[in-house]
N, C-alpha and C positions, 0 to 999 in steps of 0.2 A: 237519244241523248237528251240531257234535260239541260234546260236554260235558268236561269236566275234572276231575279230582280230584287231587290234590296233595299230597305230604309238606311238613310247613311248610318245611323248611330247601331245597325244590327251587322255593319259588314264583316267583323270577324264569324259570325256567323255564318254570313254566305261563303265567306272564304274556305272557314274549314268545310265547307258542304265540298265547293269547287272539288276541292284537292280529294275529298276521299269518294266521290264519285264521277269523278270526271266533267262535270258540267262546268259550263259557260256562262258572262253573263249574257243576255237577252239581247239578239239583235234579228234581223229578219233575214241573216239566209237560210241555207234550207239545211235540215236535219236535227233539229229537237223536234221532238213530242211533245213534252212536258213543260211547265211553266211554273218552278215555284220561287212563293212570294214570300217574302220574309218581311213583313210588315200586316198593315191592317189596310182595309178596304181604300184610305188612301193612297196607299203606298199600289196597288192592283190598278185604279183610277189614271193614278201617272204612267204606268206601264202599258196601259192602252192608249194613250194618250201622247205618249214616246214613239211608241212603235206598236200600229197596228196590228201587225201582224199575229200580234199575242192572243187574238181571235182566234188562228186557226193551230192553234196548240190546246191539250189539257192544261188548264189550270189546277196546280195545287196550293189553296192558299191557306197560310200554315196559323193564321188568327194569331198575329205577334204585336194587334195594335189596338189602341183606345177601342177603336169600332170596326169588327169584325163578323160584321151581316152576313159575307161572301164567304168565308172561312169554310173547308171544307170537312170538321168534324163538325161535332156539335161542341169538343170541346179544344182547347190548345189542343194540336198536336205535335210531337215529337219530329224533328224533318227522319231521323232514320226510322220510325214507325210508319210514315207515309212511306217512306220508299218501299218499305217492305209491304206493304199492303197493295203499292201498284207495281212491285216485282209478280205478287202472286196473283194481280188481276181482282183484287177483293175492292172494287169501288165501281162506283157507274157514274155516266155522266151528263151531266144537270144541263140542260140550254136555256140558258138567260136573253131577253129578247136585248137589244139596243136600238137605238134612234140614231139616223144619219140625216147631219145636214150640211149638206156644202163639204164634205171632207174631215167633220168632226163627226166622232162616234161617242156618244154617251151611251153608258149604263146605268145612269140614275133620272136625270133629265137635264132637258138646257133650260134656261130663261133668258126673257127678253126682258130689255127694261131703257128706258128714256135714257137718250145721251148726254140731257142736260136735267140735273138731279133737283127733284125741287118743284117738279112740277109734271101731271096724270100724263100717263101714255094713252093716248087715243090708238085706236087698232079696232082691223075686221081680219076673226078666223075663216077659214073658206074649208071647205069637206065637200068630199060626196055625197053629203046630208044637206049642205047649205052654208049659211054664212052666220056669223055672233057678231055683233058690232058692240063696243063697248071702251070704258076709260078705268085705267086701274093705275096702282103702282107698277106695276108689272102683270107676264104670263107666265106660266108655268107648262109647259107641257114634260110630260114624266111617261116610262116603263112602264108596267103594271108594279112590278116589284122595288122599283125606283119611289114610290108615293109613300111609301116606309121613313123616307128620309127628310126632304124640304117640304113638301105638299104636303104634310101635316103641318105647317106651321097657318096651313091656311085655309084649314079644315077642311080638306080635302079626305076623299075616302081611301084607304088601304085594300089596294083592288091583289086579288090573288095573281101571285108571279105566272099563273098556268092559263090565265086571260089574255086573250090577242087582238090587243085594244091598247089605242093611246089614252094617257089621262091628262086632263087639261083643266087647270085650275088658275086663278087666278089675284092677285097679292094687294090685298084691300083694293079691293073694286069699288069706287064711283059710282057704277051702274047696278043697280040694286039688283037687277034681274040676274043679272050675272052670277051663274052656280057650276061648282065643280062640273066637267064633264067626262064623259066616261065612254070614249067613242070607238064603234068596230071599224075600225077605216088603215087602210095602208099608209095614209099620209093626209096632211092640215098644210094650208100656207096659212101664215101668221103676215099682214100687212101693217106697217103702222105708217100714221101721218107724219114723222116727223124721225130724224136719225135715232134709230136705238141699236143698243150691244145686247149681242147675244152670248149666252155666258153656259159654258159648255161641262158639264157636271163639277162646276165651281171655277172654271178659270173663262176669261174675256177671249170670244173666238175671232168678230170680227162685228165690224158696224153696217147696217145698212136699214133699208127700208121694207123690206119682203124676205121673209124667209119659210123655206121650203122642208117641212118635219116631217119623214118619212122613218116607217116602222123599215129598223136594220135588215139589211143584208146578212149579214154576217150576226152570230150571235155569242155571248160567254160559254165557253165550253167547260163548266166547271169540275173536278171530280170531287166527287163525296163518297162520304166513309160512314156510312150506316145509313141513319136517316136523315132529310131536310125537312129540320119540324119549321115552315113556314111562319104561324101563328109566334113560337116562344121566340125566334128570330127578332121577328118585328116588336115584340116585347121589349126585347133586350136592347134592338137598336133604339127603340126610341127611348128608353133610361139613360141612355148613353147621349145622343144630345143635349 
């Protein structure tokens, strides 16, 4: 059974999907497969973000919005062209890594950033490599495929979605030393001197003092319909910023 999720301005849309294939919208009991989205990589974001569980479904996301990184063609597609293609089994399907902390799941990345605006966040990263000590505006930790998005804005590097590696960057740094990192590790704690909010692939998760960035459990189950040209993707997304 397929599920639904919707930008509000696309719901006659979902609607007519509903009624001529029986689908539902999106909640987590049990019995869809499928997961389509009728929005752009926003609209996928709030849907993970709603409701977990959208993890352990295929995602079909039908690229209906401004920025459509995730989108499962390479171009718009049709919602009855997708059906038909995973009526016939003609797609395979992508795993996208995520970040969990605390009960938020991102697919892009979280950041952290001082609770009182205005003035450097002091902070020490911690790994099973060791510790960064350092003062910036903020941190960034991101996906591999997540660094396409915000961690370019801080020249950070565009690490391949097929790397199993956190990336960790950082938003005008203070500390001169301080440079993009690009680490093989299951998980970082992030420590800061002073209250800061952690902001969870763009919304405010929760405030504290130490937080714990661990490579997801659970990953995007995406399907795709032909190829995932990584490279023209991240092209595209970043024109689109």
């Amino acid at each position: 059974m397929f599920a639904v999720y919707y930008r509000p301005d696309l719901r006659s849309l979902a609607e007519d999907f509903k009624r001529r294939y029986g689908a539902a919208d999106l909640s987590c009991r049990s019995g869809f497969t499928h997961l389509f989205i009728f929005g752009g990589d926003g609209t996928l974001l709030e849907a993970i973000r709603k409701y977990p569980c959208a993890l352990d479904l295929v995602v079909v996301h039908l690229g209906l919005g401004k920025v459509n990184f995730y989108r499962s063609a390479e171009i718009t597609l049709p919602a009855d062209d997708a059906v038909e293609r995973i009526s016939r089994g003609e797609y395979r399907v992508l795993e996208l890594a995520t970040l969990d902390v605390e009960g938020c799941v991102a697919l892009n990345e979280v950041a952290i950033y001082r609770r009182e605006p205005g003035r450097l966040l002091s902070f020490k990263i911690r790994s099973d490599e060791g510790e960064v000590v350092g003062r910036a505006d903020g941190v960034i930790v991101s996906t591999p495929h997540g660094t396409s998005g915000y961690v370019v804005s801080t020249f950070g590097p565009v690490v391949d979605y097929r790397a199993d590696v956190i990336v960790v960057s950082f938003v005008a740094p203070y500390t001169l030393y301080l440079r993009p990192m690009v680490l093989a590790t299951d998980r970082i704690v992030v420590e800061t001197a002073e209250d800061s909010v952690l902001v969870c692939d763009g919304r405010e998760a929760r405030v504290g003092r130490v937080f714990e960035v661990a490579r997801g459990r659970r990953r995007l189950r995406l399907a795709v319909f032909g190829d995932f040209q990584f490279l023209n993707r991240v092209a595209e997304r970043l024109r689109s910023l």
